[in-house]
C-alpha positions as CSV (number, residue, x, y, z in Angstrom):
1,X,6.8,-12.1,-26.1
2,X,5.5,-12.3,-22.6
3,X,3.0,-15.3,-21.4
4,X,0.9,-12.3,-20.1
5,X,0.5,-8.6,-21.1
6,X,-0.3,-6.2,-18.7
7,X,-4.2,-6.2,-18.8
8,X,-4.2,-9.9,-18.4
9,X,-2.1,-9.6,-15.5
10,X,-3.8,-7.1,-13.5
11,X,-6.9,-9.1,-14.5
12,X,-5.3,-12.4,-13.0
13,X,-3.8,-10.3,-9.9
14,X,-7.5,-9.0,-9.0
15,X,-9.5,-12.1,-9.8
16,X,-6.9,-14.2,-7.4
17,X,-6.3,-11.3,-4.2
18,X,-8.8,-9.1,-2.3
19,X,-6.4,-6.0,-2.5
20,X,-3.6,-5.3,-5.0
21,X,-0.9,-2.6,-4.9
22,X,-1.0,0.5,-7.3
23,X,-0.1,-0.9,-10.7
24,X,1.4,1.6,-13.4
25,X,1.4,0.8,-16.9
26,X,4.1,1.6,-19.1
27,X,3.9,1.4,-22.8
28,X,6.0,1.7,-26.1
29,X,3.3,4.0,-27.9
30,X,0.4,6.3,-27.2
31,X,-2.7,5.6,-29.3
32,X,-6.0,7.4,-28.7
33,X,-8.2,6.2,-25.8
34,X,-5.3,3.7,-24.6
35,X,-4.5,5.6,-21.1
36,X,-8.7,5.7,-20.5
37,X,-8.6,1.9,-21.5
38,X,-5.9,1.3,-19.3
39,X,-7.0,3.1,-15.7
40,X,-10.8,1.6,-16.8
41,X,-8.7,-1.7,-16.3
42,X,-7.6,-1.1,-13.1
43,X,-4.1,0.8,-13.5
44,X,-3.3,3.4,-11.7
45,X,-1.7,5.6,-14.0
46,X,-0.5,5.0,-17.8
47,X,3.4,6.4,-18.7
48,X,4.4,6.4,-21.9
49,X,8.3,5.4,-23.5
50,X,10.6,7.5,-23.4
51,X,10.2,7.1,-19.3
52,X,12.4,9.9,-17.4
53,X,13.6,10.1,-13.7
54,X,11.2,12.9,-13.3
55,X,8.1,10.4,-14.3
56,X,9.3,8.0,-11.9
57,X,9.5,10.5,-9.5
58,X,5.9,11.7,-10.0
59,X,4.5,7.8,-9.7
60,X,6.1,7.5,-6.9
61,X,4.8,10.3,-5.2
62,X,1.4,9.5,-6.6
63,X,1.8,6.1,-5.5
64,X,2.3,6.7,-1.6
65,X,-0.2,10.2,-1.7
C-alpha cells in the first residue's frame, strides 16, 4: 500500500504550490458518485481500469485543450 492515495496527494500538492498540473485519476473500480467525488477533489478527469491507448489519448488531448 501506498504512504498516500490519490486524494491525499492532490490535497498535499495544492495545500504546498500555488498552481498544480492537470491530475487524472485512475482507479481499479467504479462505484456510484466516485468520479463526482473525485473532480470535487480537484482531479481533472477520473478513468477507470481496464485503461486503453484510446483513453490515454483522450486525456491527453483534454489535458493540453
Amino acid at each position: 500500500m501506498p504512504i498516500m492515495n490519490g486524494s491525499k496527494t492532490i490535497e498535499t500538492l495544492k495545500a504546498t504550490f500555488n498552481a498544480i498540473p492537470p491530475i487524472v485519476a485512475l482507479t481499479a473500480e467504479e462505484w456510484g458518485d466516485d468520479k463526482a467525488d473525485l473532480i470535487s477533489q480537484g482531479f481533472m478527469e477520473v478513468y477507470h481500469k481496464p485503461f486503453s491507448l484510446k483513453m490515454c489519448d483522450d486525456m491527453i488531448a483534454k489535458c493540453f485543450s
